[in-house]
KOLKEKOL-317968 format. One record per residue (C-alpha): y, z, x; residue number from 0. Coordinates in steps of 0.001 Angstrom, whole numbers, plus 500000, padded with zeros to 6 digits. Example, Ala and Ser with C-alpha at 12.3 -4.5 7.8 and 13.67 -1.06 7.14 Angstrom:
BEGIN
     yy     zz     xx num
 495500 507800 512300   0
 498940 507140 513670   1
This chain:
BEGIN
     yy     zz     xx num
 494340 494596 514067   0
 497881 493691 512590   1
 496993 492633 509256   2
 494113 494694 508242   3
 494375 495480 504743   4
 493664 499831 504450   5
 493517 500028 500916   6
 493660 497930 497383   7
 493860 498716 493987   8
 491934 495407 493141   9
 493586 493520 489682  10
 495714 495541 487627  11
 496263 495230 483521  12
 500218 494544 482721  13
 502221 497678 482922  14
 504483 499969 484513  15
 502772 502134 487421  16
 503647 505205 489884  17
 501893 504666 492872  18
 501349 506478 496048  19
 498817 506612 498538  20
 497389 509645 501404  21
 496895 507973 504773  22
 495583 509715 507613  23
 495794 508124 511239  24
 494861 509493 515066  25
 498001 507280 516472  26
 501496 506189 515707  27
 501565 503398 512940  28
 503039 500457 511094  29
 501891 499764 507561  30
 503265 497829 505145  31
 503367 498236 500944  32
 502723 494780 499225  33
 502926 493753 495746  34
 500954 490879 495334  35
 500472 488118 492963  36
 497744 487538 490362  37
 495788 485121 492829  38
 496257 487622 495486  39
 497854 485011 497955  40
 501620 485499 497926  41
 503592 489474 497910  42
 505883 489324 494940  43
 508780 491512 496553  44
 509519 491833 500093  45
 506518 494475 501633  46
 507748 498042 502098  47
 507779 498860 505637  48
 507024 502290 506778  49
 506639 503608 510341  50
 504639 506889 511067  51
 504424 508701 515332  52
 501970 510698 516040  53
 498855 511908 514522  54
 498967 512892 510918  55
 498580 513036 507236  56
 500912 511139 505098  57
 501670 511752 501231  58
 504329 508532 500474  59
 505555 508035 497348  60
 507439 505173 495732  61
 509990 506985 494373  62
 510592 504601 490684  63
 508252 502756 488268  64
 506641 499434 489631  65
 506237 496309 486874  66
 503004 495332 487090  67
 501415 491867 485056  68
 498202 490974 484116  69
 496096 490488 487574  70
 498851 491886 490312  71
 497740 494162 492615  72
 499393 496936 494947  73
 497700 496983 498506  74
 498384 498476 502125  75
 498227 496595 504785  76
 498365 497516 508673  77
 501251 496004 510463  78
 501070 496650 513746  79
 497204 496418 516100  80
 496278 500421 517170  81
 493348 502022 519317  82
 492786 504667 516850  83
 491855 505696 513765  84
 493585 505036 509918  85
 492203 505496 506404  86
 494091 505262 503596  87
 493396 506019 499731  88
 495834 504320 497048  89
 496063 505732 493307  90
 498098 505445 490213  91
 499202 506543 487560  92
 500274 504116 484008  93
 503713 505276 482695  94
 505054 504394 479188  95
């Protein structure tokens, strides 16, 4: 279902993070990268849109450091309804 939300990182302390995140699916895709607030009810920047075809394994990086405050959180969420299969896995990594 459009919306689902694959993966969290749960509340984050303040800092600056690399994320990225392996996602496997059985059908083409639509997910979308949020930043979210510290109550968890609003994205903070426009959600990263990514589209994958096919069956696969994905590896996507963001590509620069993210500014994270107290509470945020960085979560995945599907965008578009499948028949299939999706699991995702999110991690990170603090940068000085």
């Amino acid at each position: 279902v459009s919306g689902t939300i694959l993966v969290d990182t749960g509340v984050l302390a303040a800092g600056s993070y690399l994320f990225g995140f392996v996602m496997s699916h059985s059908v083409a895709i639509s997910i979308d990268v949020q930043h979210r607030d510290s109550t968890n009810t609003a994205n903070i920047d426009t959600p990263i849109r990514l589209l994958y075809s096919g069956s696969d394994t994905e590896y996507p990086m963001w590509p620069s450091k993210v500014t994270i405050n107290l509470n945020e959180r960085v979560r995945v969420s599907l965008a578009n309804t499948i028949v299939g299969d999706v699991q995702a896995a999110i991690f990170l990594v603090l940068v000085l």
